[in-house]
Every structure is written in structure tokens, then in C-alpha cells.
matplotlib code that plots the C-alpha trace (Angstrom):
import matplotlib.pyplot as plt

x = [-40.2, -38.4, -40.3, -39.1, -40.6, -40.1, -42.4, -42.8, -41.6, -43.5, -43.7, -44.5, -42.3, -40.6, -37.5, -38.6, -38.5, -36.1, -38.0, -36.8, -38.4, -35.3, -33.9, -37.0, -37.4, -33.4, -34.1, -37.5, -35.4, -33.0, -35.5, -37.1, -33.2, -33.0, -36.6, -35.1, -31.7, -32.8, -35.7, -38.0, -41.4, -43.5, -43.4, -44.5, -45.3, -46.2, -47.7, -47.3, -47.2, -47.6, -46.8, -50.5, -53.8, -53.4, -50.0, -49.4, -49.3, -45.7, -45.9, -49.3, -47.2, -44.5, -46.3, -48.0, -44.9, -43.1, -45.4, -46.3, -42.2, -41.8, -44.9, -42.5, -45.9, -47.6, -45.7, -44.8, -48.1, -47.1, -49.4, -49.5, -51.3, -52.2, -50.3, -51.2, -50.1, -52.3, -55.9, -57.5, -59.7, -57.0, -54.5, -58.0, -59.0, -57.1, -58.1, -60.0, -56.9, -53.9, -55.4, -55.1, -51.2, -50.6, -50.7, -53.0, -54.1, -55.5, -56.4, -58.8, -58.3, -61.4, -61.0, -61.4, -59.0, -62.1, -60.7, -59.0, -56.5, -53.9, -52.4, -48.7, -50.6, -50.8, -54.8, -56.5, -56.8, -58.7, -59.9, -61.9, -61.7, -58.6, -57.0, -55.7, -54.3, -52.0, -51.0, -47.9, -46.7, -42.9, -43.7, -46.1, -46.6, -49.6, -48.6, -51.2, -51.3, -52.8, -53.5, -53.7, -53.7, -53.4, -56.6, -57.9, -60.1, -62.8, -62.0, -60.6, -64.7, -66.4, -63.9, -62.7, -64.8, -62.5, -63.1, -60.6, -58.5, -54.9, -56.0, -59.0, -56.9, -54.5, -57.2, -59.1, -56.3, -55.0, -58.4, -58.9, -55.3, -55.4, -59.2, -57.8, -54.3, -56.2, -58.7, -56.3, -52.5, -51.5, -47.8, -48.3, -47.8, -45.8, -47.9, -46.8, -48.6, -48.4, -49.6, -48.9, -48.5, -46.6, -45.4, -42.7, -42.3, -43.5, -41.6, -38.8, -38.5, -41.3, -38.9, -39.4, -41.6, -40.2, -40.0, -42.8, -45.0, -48.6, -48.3, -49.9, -53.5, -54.7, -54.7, -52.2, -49.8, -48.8, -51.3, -48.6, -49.3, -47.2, -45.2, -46.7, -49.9, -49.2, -50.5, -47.4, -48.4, -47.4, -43.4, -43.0, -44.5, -43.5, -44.4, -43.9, -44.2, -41.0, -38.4, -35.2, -34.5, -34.9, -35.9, -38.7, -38.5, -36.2, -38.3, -40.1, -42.2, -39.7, -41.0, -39.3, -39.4, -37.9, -37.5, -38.3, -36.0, -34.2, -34.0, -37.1, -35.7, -32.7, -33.5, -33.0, -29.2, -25.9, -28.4, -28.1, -31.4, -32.8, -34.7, -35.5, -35.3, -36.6, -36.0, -38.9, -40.3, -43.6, -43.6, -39.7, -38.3, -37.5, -34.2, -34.0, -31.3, -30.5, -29.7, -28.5, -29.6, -27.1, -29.6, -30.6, -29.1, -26.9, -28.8, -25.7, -26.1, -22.5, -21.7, -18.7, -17.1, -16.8, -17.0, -14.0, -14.7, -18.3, -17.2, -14.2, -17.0, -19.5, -17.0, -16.2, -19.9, -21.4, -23.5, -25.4, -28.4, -27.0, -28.4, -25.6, -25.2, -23.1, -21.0, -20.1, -19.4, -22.2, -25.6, -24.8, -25.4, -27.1, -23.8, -22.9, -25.8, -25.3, -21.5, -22.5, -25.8, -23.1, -20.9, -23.5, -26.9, -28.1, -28.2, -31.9, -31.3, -29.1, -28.9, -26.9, -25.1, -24.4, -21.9, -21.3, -24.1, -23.9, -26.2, -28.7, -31.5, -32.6, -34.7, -33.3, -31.7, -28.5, -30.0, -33.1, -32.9, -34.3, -33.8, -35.8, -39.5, -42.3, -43.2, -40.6, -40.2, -43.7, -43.7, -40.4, -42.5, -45.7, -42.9, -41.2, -44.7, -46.8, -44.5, -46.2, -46.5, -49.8, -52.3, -53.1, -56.0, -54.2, -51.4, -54.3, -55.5, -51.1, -51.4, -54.5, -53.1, -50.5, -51.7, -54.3, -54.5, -53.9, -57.2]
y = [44.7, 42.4, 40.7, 38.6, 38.9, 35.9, 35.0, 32.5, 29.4, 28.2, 24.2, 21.5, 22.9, 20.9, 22.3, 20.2, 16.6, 17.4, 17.7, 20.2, 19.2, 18.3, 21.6, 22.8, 21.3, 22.4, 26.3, 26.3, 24.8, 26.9, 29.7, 28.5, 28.6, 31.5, 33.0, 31.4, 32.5, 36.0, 35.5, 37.3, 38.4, 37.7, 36.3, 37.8, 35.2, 37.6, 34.6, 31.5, 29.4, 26.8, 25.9, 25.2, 25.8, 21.5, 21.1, 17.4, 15.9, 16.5, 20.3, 20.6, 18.4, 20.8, 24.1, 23.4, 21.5, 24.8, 27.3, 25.6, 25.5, 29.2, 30.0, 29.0, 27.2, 30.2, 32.2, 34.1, 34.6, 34.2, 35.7, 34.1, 35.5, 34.1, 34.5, 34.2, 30.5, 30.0, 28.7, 31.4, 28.8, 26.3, 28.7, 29.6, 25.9, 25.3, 28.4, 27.4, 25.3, 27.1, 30.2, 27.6, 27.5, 31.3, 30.6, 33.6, 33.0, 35.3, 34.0, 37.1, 40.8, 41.3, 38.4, 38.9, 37.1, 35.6, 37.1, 34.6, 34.8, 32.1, 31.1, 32.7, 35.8, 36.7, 38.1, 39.9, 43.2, 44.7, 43.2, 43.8, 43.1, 43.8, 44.4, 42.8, 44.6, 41.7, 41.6, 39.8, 37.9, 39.3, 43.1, 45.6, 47.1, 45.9, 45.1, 46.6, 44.5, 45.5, 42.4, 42.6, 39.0, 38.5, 38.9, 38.0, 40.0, 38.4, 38.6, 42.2, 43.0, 41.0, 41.8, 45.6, 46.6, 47.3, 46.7, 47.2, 50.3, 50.3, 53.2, 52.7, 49.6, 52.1, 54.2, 51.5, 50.2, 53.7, 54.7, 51.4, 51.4, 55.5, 55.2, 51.9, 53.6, 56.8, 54.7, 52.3, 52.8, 55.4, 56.1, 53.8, 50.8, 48.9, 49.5, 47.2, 46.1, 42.7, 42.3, 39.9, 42.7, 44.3, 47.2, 49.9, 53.3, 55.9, 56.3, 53.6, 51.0, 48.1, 45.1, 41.7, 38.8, 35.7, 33.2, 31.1, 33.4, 33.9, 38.2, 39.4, 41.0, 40.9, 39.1, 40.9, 42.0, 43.4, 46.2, 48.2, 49.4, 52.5, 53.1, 56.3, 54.6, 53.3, 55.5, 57.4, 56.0, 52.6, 52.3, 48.4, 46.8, 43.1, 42.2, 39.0, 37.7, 38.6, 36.0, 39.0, 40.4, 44.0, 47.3, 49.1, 52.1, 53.2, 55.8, 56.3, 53.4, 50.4, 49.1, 45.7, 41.9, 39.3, 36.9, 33.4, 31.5, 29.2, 29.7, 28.0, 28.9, 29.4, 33.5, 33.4, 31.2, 32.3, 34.8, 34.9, 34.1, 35.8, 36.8, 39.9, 41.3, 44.6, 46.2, 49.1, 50.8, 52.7, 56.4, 55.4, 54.3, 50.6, 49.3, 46.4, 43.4, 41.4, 37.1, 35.6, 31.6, 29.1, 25.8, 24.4, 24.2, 26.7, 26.8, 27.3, 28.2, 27.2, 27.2, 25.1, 24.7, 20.8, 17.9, 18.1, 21.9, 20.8, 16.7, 19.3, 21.7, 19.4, 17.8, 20.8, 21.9, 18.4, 20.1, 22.8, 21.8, 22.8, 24.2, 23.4, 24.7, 23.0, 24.5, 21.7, 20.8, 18.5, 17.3, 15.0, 11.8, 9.4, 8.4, 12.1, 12.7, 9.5, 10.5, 13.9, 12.8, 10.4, 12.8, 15.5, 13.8, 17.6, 18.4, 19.8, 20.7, 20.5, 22.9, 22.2, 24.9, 23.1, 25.1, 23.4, 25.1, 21.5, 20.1, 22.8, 23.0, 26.1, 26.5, 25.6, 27.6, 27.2, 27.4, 27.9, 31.0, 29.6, 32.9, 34.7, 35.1, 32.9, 35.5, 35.9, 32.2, 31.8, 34.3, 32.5, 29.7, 31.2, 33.0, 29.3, 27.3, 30.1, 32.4, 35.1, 37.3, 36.3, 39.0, 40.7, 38.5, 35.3, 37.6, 38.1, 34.6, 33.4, 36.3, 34.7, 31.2, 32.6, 34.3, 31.8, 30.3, 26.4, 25.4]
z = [7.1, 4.6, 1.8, -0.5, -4.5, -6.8, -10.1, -12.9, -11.2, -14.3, -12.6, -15.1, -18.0, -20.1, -22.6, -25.4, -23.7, -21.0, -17.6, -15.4, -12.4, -10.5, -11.4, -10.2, -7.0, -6.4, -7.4, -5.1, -2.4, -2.5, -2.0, 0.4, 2.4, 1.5, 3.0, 6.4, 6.5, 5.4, 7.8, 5.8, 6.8, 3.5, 0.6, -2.9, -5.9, -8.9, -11.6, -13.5, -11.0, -13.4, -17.1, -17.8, -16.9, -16.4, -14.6, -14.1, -10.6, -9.7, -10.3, -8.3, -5.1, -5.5, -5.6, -2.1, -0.3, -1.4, -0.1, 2.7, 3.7, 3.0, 5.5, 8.4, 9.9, 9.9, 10.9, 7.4, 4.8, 1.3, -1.4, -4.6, -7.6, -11.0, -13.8, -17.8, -17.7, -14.7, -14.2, -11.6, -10.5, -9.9, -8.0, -5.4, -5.6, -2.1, -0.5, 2.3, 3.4, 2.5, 4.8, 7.8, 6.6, 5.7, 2.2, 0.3, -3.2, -5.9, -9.3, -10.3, -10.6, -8.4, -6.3, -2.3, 0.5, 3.2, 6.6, 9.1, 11.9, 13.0, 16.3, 15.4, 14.9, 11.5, 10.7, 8.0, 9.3, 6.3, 2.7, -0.4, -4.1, -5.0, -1.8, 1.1, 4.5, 6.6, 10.4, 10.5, 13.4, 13.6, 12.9, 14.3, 11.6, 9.0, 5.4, 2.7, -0.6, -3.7, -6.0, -9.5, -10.8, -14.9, -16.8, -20.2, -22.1, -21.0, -17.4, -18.2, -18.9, -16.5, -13.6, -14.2, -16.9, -19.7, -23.2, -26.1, -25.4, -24.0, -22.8, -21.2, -19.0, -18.1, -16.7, -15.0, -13.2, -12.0, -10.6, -9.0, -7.4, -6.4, -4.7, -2.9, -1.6, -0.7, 1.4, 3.3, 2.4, 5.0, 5.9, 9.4, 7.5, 4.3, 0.6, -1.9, -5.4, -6.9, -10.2, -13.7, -15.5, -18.8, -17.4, -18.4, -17.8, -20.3, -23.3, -22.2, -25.1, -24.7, -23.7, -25.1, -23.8, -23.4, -26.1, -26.7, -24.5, -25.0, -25.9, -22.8, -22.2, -25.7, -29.3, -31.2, -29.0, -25.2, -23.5, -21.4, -18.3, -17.3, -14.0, -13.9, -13.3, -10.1, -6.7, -5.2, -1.5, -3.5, -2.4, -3.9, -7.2, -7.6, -11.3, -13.0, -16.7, -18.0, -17.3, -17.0, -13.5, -14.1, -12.6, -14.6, -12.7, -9.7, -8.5, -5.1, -6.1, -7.0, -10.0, -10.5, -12.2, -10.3, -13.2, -13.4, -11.1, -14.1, -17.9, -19.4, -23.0, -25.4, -25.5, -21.8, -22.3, -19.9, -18.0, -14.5, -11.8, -8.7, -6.1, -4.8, -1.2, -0.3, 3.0, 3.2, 6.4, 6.2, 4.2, 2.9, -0.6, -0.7, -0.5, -2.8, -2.7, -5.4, -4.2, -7.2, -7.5, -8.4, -8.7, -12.1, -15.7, -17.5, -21.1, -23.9, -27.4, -29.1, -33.4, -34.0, -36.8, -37.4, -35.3, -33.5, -32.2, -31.1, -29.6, -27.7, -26.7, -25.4, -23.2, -21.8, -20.4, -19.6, -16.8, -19.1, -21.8, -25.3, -28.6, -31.3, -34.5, -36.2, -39.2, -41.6, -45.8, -45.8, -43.9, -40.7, -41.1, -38.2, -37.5, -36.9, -34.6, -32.7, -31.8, -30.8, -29.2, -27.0, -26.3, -24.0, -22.8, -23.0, -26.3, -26.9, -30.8, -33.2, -35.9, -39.2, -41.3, -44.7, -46.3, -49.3, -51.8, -53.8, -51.2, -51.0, -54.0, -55.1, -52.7, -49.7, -47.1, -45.2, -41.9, -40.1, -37.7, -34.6, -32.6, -34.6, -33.6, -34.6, -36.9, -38.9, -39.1, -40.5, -43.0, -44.7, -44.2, -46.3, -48.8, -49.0, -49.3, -51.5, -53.5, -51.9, -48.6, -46.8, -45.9, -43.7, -42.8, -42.4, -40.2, -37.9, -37.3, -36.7, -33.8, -32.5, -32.7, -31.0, -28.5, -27.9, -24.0, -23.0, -21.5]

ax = plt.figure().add_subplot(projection="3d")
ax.plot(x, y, z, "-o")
ax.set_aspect("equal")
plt.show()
């Protein structure tokens, strides 16, 4: 069997006021080619399908003319699940049709796929809370799903019955997956996990979230989940939330993030974009493939030094969307910004680096940071505004603001 895993397509996002939504439409495209020529026989979408729990029109078109293209009419189900950016009541809204098309939505930790069958053969063999088992038209052999869509806290107690402790999640989930695997995933047929997860492997350095993410799973900060957690019978996870391609854990399980399909922020400029293939036959360790995508906008951060470096500069990567700092003697003028602004219809920000110390008052700075984390920026801020550190109390209610979701 040959699935393919992508995640955070993220539809609806803007990079300040540049729409992506051609770059987004080209990317998804390209996909979709690649699902064909690759004939795969599923599709995994691990989260944030959207930018918001209210994506506008355009991304909502664009979602279903997508998924309904990689279905192959029918003939290839794609599961999609909810992410953190996602309203799970939105991503089931279309359920009742998008099984007529092969399309399979999940928006809650214990939600259930309603059994159906299609003409080109593709049937629910099996399905509970949690837990989908697949016929698939091309392949004898039945493809068991365990779905672990994002959850809140609130939907972390009303759905699996966790409360506060990291712990206590880790636990949950690990029982739920093992007592699931033990009953259904046998070696006759493919086990794979999707979830919108923060997951790492035990003791491995937590990685970072991307910038201007909500922090996953709780106010505060990231609840990780650990590899070790996940049922050995289990020979693919597909995980999405973080925006990097990566492998969390090589093992007999093939713990991995596909990425988002294009760079949604500065943190994420010159890296490169994928999809995943994985090759995997019942009882065997995956094989997975890495298909670089070449659709959408390089994102550049460049420091020149002067106007003529960064006018030479810009000329010279017209196609990419630019952060500039720009090293200079004195503030830029409107003029300044206009000639520059001229030069690259890209540039999202520009950043100045007085270096004269004659235009600075005492209490300015030379430059704000921008790729340091909203934390950091807002306790210069307070510092800057107060004279003082804030407490801890008013640390709190920044994580909440935060970490708070888009309804």
C-alpha cells in the first residue's frame, strides 16, 4: 500500500497583507499531481486545514475542490483530521456528502466515521470512536486508521477524560491507542495513526512551534506526547502542527511531520517543502519517501548595508517575499521606503538599523528583534513602558492571550 501524508495546508492565511492563495492553489495542485502520478492509494491530512476556525469563502472552495481531486472519484479515500486552527464542527459539517466522494473527516478525538460503501469499492469495514478500518478499491488488503484529531482542554475532558496532567494525557492516549490496536490492528492488514499532535521522543529536545502558533494542548505551553506512547502494532504516525518536515522517531513505528506545504512565516524562510510517501505492507517497517514541492514563494530574510546593497538585492530575488533589514546612518525617509517599496512588490517588512547613536534618545533601541519570540519582545516592551519586570501574574494572563483560540 502507498499513502501519501501531508498537513497544515493552513488555507485562508495571509503573511501580513499578502494573500497566498495563488501560491496555495499552485502547492495543492501540485499535490494533487503528485497523488496521481505516484498513484497513491490514500491520502493522510494531519490538521489545520484552515487558518481559522472562520476561513473566508475562497479557502472553504479550495479545501473541497482539492480533496475531492485527490479522491480519484472514489476511488482513493482521503482522511482529514482537525487541527488546532480548525473548527471540528466545520471540518465534519460536510460529512454526509464527502463520504459519497471518499472524503473522511474527523474534527473530534472521539468522533466516529458513519459506515458507507461506494461503487469503486472502497467500504468501511470496521469503525468506532477513535477508529476507522478502510477497504480500498486498488488493494486487498484493509487499511486500519487510528484518528487522534487536536483537542482543547475542554474537549481533552469531555472527549477522553483528561484533566490537567501531561501525564495523565500521555496515559490516556496510550491506553486508548493499545486497547484499540490490540482489538483490530492485526498483522493481515496496514496500521497507521493520524493525529494533530506535539509529539517527540523521550528525552530528545522539545522542538519549536511555529511562529505565531497558538502553544498546543494547553495555556502555558506544549503537552508532549512521547513516541514511546504509540502501540508497537502501529508501523506509520502521520502528525501535523509543526510546519518542519522531520522524522521524530525512525523506529519500527515511523514517527513523522510532513510540514506545511509552503512557509507561512519568516522562522520558516529558505526551508524546503514536502510531502511524504510511505510504502508499508502489513507486519513490516515503513519505507518512507521524501517529494520535495517547488510551488509557492521563497520567504528571504536579507540585512544590507545601505541602499545600494538592498535596491541590488531586491533586484536579484524579485520572485521571493522579503523581510529587509536595513543597516543605515540615519532613519529612512518616505522617499527611502518608496524607492525600495518600487524596487520588489514583495517586501512584507522593513526593518531599520540606525547606526548613528545621534538619532537614537536614550531610550531607544537600534533595532527591534523580530525573530525573537513574542515573549521576549513583550517583556522589553513592559521593561521599556514600566521600568520594571512584570509578574508573574501578568506573565500568566500574555500566555493565555497567547495561547488563546480564534472563534
Amino acid at each position: 500500500m502507498k499513502i501519501l501524508h501531508t498537513s497544515d495546508w493552513h488555507l485562508g492565511k495571509k503573511l501580513d497583507d499578502f494573500s497566498r492563495l495563488e501560491e496555495q492553489q499552485a502547492v495543492l495542485q501540485e499535490i494533487c499531481e503528485i497523488a496521481d502520478q505516484e498513484q497513491v492509494d490514500a491520502v493522510l491530512v494531519a490538521g489545520d486545514l484552515f487558518d481559522t476556525f472562520n476561513p473566508p469563502t475562497e479557502a472553504v472552495d479550495l479545501l473541497y475542490k482539492t480533496l475531492k481531486h485527490l479522491t480519484n472519484n472514489g476511488h482513493r479515500p482521503v482522511i482529514a483530521i482537525a487541527g488546532n486552527h480548525d473548527s471540528p464542527d466545520r471540518i465534519e459539517a460536510p460529512d454526509p456528502l464527502a463520504r459519497e466522494c471518499g472524503i473522511i473527516f474527523a474534527g473530534y478525538p472521539n468522533s466516529r466515521v458513519a459506515p458507507f460503501e461506494l461503487d469503486s469499492g472502497q467500504k468501511v469495514l470496521q469503525t468506532e470512536e477513535g477508529f476507522l478500518e478502510l477497504q480500498l478499491p486498488e488493494t486487498t488488503v484493509p487499511l486500519r486508521i487510528l484518528l487522534t484529531p487536536y483537542a482543547n482542554e475542554y474537549r481533552l475532558k469531555t472527549c477522553l477524560g483528561v484533566e490537567n496532567s501531561e501525564e495523565e494525557l500521555r496515559t490516556v492516549l496510550q491506553e486508548k491507542w493499545e486497547t484499540q490496536a490490540e482489538q483490530y490492528c492485526d498483522e493481515t492488514g496496514v496500521n497507521v495513526l493520524v493525529s494533530h499532535l506535539f509529539m517527540v521522543r523521550k528525552g530528545d529536545e522539545l522542538p519549536e512551534e511555529p511562529e505565531d502558533e497558538k502553544p498546543i494542548l494547553h495555556v502555558g505551553g506544549a503537552q508532549a506526547v512521547y513516541t514511546e506512547n504509540i502501540p508497537s502494532k502501529i508501523k506509520y504516525t502521520a502528525l501535523g502542527h509543526l510546519h518542519r518536515m522531520h522524522c521524530v522517531d525512525d523506529q519500527s513505528n515511523s514517527v513523522y511531520y510532513s510540514g506545511s506545504p509552503l512557509s507561512y512565516s519568516f522562522a520558516e524562510a529558505n526551508q524546503k517543502k514536502y510531502v511524504l510517501l510511505i510504502d508499508i505492507e502489513p507486519g513490516q517497517t515503513a519505507e518512507v519517501r521524501e517529494v520535495e514541492l517547488s510551488s509557492g514563494k521563497r520567504l528571504l530574510r536579507k540585512r544590507a548595508e545601505g541602499m545600494e546593497e538592498a535596491l541590488q538585492w531586491l533586484s536579484e530575488n524579485q520572485e521571493a517575499l522579503v523581510e529587509l533589514t536595513l543597516v543605515t546612518e540615519n532613519y529612512l525617509t518616505a522617499n527611502d521606503r518608496k524607492q525600495l517599496n518600487k524596487a520588489h512588490a514583495g517586501i512584507v517588512s522593513i526593518i531599520p538599523e540606525v547606526t548613528n547613536s545621534d538619532n537614537l534618545d536614550g531610550n531607544q533601541q537600534k533595532q527591534i528583534d523580530l525573530s525573537r519570540s513574542m515573549e521576549e519582545l513583550f517583556l522589553d516592551y513592559f521593561k521599556y513602558e514600566k521600568g520594571q519586570e512584570p509578574n508573574d501574574e501578568i506573565k500568566r494572563l500574555f500566555t493565555e492571550i497567547l495561547a488563546e483560540e480564534e472563534q
